[in-house]
N, C-alpha and C positions, 0 to 999 in steps of 0.2 A: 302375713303382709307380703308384698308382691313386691321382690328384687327393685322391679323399677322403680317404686318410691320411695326407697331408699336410694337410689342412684340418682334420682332428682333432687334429693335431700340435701347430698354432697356436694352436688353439681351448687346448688344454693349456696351454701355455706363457701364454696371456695368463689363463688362470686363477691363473696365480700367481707371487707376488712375488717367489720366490725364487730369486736368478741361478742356483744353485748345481742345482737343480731344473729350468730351465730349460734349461741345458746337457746335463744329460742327457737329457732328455726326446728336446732336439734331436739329442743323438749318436744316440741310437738309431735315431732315423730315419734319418740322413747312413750308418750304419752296414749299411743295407738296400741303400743305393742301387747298382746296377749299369749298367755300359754309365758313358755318360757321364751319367746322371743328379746325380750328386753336386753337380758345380759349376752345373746348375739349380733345383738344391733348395736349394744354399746362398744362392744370389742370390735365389729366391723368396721364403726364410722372412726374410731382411734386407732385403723391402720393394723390392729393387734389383735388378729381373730382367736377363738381360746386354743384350735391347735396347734399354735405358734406355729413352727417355720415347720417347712413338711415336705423338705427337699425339692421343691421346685422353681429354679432359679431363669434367668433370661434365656440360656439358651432352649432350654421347654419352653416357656413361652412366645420366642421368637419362631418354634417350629411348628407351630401352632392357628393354622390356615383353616378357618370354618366363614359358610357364608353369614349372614347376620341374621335372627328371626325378624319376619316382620310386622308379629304384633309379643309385646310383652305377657311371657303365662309362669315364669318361673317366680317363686317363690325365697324366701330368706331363708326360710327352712332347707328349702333346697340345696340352696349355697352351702349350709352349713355341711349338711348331710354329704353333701360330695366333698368338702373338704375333709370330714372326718374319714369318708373312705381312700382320699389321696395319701392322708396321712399314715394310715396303717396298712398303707401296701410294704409288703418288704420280699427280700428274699431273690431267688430268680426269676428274673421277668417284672420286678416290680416297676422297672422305668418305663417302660411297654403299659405297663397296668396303669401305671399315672400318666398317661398322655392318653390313654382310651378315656379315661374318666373326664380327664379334661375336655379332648377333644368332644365326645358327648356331651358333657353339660352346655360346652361353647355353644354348637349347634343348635341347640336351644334359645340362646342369648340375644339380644339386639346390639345393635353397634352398641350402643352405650353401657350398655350391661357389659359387653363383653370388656373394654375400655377399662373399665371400674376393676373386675376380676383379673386382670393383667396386671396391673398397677400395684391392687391388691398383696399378687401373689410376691410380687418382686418389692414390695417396698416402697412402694415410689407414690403411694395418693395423694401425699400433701393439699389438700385439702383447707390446711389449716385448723384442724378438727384436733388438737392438742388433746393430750389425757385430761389437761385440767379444764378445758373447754367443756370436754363431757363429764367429767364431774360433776360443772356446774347445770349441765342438760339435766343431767339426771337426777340433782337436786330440785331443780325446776321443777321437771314433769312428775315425782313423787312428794314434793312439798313438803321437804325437810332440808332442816340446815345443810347447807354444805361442807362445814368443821365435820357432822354425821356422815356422811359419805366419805369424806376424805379419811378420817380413822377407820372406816369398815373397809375399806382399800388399802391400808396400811396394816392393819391384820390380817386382810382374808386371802392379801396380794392377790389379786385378779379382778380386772374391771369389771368381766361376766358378773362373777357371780354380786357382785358387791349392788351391780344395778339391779339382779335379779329380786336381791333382798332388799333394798330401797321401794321397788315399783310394787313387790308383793308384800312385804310385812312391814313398809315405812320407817321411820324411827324407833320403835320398840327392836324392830328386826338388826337394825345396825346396831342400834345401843348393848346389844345383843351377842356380838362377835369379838372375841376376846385375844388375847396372847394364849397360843399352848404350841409348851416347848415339842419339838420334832417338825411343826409348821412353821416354813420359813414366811418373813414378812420384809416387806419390800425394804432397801436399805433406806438409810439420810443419804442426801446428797449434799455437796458444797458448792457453792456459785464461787466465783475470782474473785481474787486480791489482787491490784500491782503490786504490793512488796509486803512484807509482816506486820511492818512498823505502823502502816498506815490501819490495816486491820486490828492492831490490839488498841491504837488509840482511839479507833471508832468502839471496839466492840467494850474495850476496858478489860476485868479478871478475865482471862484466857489459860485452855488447855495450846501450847503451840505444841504439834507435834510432826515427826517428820512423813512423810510424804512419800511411802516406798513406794520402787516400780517394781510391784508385782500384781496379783489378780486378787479383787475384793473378794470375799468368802465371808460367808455366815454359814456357822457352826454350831450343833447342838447337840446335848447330849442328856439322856437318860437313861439311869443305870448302867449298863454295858451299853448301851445302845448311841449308836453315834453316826448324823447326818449331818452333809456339808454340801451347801449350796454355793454357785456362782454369784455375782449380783443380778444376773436375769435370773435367776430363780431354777437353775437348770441343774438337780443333782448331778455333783460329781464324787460322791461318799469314794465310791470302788476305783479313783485314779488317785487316790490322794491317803494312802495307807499312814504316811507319818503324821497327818492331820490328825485322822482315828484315836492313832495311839497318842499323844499328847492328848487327846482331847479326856482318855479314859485314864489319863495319869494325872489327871486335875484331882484337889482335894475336895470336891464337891457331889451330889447324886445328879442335880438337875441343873442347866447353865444351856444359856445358850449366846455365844461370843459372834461381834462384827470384826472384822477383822481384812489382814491381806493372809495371800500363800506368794511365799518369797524365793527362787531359784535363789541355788548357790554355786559359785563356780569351785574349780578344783582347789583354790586359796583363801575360800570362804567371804569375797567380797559378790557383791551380788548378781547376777548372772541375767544374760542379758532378757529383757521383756520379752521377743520371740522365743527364747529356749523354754521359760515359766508357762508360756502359752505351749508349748508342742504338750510338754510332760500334760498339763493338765485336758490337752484335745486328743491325748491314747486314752481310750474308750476301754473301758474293764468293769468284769461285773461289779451290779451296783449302781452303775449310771441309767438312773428313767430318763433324761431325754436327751435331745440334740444337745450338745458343745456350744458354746462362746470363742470356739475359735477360729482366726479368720483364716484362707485356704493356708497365707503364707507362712501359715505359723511352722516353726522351725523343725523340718521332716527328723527323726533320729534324737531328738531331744527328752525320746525318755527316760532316760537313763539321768537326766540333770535331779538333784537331790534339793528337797522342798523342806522350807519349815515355816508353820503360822506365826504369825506375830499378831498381835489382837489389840485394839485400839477401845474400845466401848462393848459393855456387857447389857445385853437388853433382858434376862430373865436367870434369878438364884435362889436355887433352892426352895421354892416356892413362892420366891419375894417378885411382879412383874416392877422394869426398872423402869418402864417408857418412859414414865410422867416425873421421874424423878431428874434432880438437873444433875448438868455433866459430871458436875465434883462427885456428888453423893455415886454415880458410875463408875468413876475411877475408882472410889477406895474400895468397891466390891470386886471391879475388875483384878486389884491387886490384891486382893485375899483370895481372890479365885485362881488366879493365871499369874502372880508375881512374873514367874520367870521365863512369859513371853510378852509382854509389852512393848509397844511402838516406845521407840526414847521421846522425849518432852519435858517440858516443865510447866510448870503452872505461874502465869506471870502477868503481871499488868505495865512492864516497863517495855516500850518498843525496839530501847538496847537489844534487850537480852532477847528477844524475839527476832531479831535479825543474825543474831548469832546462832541460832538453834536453825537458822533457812540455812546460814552459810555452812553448818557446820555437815548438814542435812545431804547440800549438795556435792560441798568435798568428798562424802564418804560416797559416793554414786546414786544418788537418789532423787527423786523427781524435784522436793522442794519440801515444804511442810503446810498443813492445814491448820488453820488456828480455829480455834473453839469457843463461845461464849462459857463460860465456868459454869452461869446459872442455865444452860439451855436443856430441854428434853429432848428426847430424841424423836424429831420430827420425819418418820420411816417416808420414804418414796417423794420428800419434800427439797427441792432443791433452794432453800432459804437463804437467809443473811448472817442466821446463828455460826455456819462454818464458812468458812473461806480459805480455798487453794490456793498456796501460790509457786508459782512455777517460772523456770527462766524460761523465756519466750525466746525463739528466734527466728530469726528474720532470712527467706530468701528472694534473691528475684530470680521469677525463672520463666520460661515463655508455652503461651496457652497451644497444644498442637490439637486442637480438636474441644468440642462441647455438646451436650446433648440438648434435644428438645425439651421443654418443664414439661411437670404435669400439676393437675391439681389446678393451684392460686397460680404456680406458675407456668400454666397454659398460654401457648403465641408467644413465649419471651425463649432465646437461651439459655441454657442454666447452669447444668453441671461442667464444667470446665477441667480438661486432660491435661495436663503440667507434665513440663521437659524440664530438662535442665543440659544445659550444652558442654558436647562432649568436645572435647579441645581437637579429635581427632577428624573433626568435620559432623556435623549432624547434632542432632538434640535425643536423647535418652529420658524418656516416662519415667515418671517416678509418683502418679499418685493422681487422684481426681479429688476436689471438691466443690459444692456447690455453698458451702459456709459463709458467713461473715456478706452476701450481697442486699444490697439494700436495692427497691423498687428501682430507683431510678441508675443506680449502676448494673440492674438488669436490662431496663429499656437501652441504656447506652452500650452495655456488651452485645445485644443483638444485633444492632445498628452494626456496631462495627464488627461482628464477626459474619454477617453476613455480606459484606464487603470481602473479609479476606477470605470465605469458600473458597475450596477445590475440588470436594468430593461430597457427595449426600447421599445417605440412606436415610431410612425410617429413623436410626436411632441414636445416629449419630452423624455431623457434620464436620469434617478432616478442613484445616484451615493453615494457610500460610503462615509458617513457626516464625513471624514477626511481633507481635503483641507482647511486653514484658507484663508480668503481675508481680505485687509482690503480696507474697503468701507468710503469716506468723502461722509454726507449726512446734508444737510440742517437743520433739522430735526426729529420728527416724527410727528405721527397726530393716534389719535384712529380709526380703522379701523374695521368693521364685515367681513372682506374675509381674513384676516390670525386669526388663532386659537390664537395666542397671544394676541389680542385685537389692536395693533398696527402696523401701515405700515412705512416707509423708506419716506422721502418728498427727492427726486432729487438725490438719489445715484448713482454713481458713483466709478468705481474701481481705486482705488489707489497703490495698489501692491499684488500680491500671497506672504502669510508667511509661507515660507518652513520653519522657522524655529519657527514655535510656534506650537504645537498640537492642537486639537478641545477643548479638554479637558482644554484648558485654554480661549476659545472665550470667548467675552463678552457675561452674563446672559441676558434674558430676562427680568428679574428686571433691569437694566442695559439702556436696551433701552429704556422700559418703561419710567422710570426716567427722559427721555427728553423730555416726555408731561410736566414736571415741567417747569412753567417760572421763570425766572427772578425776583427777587422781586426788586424795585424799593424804 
């Protein structure tokens, strides 16, 4: 299949809003595909190519000057083909060897192809071609249930292959793809709560449980043998030695645990989110691929001391738990792993559900998840069954800069640069999101930020630090890429304050201040 029509594919689908329109668009193409094309075309239109991230970030692609072809000859194969060899350049002269490959393929490329593999590389297609969009493409174009696709994506954890085995062997093929322990399978996810109370009296019998800030892991083990994944899927067995070893001091052969990896400070209360992130981004044998961590994660943090705590058990002893509900989890969980559980209760009064958040947060911790009692565990699913809830807070701080969209958000601006003002004169960055906007406070951000321009490049537009936002952010976490010392964890715009000046935004003393925990 030829590059282009796949690039005209997306280019369709981000022209329009409608899932239902988008699905087909998508099937039709998936519906083309031959040889093992499928599960490269599923993973390219979902943003999520199968060699995941493969070191080459904006400033590669901003250095990256080829003129455009001017008839389409490349192929999907192609693409793929050169991503594969991007990916397994290493060593000396590897950044040299990824910018030939690139630059080569470019030159090949038409504007819009090239456009596409830009975007691509760095993140940014939006599209609006969602994982579960193509789910249901791919359910379409093979003509089987979509519940069958979305389990053979929850075992196989990879959109590739899962479309591979949809388009080539249909329902027999997925029905076909099982739990086996040492293969990690994509985690549950939890959608928000405002507060406990409201969640157990929607959901009723409830696991509440608390809500550590540390980093998800799934854990597994057989015989001596013991593998521990990220939530992206990214071994990290060889950084995480005290995982191992609990994991092979369990009373069990075969198990395989969801769970957090929890820093601990030198007083044994819990240590902050960037140190958990550094220890776990030192790289030591054992680790198959790239990290989950982000640049700023905390340099010199390996030496910070880890230990699991395990919330839900998906496989014992030959028993698989998926289908089974939460209760019957727990009680295997605690013959398996007693003496490392998440604290919680099990409860259907919204009292006591709010005392297990309060109690959650006082000890330094993000808040608690509540659980339906009877739920399975619905891997890679961000459902209703759980709900997070977490204290939110609330800053105003002023927009210094925004980028052009891509994708759906193409002709609008988007991504948005946040200050927070420094009492000493001036405004200090502390974080970008494009979160939380809706259509029309996009049309209305462009309007008026291109009124207040001062500076333009390609990639970005520098604007008069007058605009207040106020942004709800999880967080913050110490940071070395903003000059303030601190970054933004999961912001999100809440509304433009036309009526507050800069001159009143919150200080950078201000945000700092929310590295302060909790004291307990």
């Amino acid at each position: 299949m030829l590059l282009a029509d796949l690039v005209a594919c997306t280019d369709d689908v981000a022209a329009t809003s409608s899932r239902t329109a988008k699905i087909e668009t998508l099937a039709e193409l998936l519906a083309r595909a031959e040889g093992g094309e499928a599960g490269v075309l599923a993973g390219l239109i979902a943003g999520d190519p199968r060699q995941g991230r493969i070191g080459v970030g904006w400033a590669t692609v901003a250095s990256l000057r080829t003129q455009p072809a001017t008839k389409a000859s490349l192929t999907v194969t192609d693409l793929d083909t050169m991503l594969d060899a991007v990916a397994g350049a290493s060593g000396e002269g590897s950044n040299q060897r990824r910018l030939d490959l690139l630059g080569d393929f470019l030159a090949r490329a038409t504007a819009a192809e090239t456009d596409f593999v830009r975007r691509l590389l760095v993140g940014e297609l939006r599209q609006g071609a969602s994982e579960g969009v193509v789910v249901e493409a791919v359910a379409r174009a093979s003509r089987v249930p979509a519940a069958s696709v979305r389990r053979a994506l929850m075992l196989a954890a990879s959109l590739g292959t899962t479309a591979d085995i949809a388009l080539s062997r249909g329902r027999p093929g997925l029905e076909a793809v099982g739990f086996q322990p040492l293969r990690p399978i994509r985690p549950m996810l939890a959608s928000t709560a405002a507060d406990a109370a409201s969640a157990v009296a929607e959901l009723g019998r409830c696991s509440v449980e608390w809500k550590l800030d540390g980093i998800r892991i799934q854990a597994h083990r057989r015989g001596d043998e013991v593998r521990v994944w990220t939530r992206n899927l990214n071994e990290v067995t060889g950084r995480l030695g005290e995982v191992a070893a609990v994991m092979r001091a369990l009373p069990v052969d075969t198990v395989a645990l969801d769970g957090e990896v929890l820093g601990m400070a030198d007083d044994l209360s819990p240590a902050a989110f960037q140190d958990t992130m550094g220890r776990v981004g030192t790289r030591q044998s054992g680790d198959t691929q790239s990290d989950d961590t982000p640049a700023e994660a905390g340099a010199g943090a390996g030496t910070v001391r880890v230990a699991p705590v395990f919330f839900d058990v998906l496989h014992l002893d030959g028993r698989d738990l998926l289908d089974e509900p939460l209760e019957a989890r727990l009680e295997c969980l605690s013959r398996a792993a007693a003496d490392h559980r998440v604290p919680g209760v099990i409860t259907d009064d919204p009292d006591e559900a709010e005392k297990v958040f309060n109690a959650a947060v006082s000890a330094g911790h993000e808040g608690v998840v509540v659980k339906a009692a009877g739920s399975p565990y619905a891997a890679g699913r961000r459902g209703k069954a759980w709900r997070k809830v977490k204290p939110v807070r609330h800053l105003d701080l002023v927009v210094l800069a925004v980028e052009p969209g891509s994708g759906r958000r193409r002709g609008w601006l988007s991504n948005i640069h946040l200050g927070a003002r420094d009492p000493g004169g001036g405004f200090v960055m502390v974080g970008k999101t494009f979160k939380g906007m809706t259509d029309a406070m996009l049309e209305w951000q462009t309007r008026r930020f291109e009124e207040l321009a001062t500076e333009r490049t390609e990639y970005v537009v520098k604007l008069q630090p007058v605009q207040v936002v106020e942004i709800a952010v999880d967080g913050v976490q110490r940071s070395t890429r903003y000059p303030g010392g601190v970054a933004l964890r999961f912001a999100r715009v809440v509304r433009y304050r036309g009526d507050k000046p800069a001159a009143e935004a919150d200080t950078i003393d201000a945000v700092r201040g929310l590295l302060q925990r909790p004291s307990g």
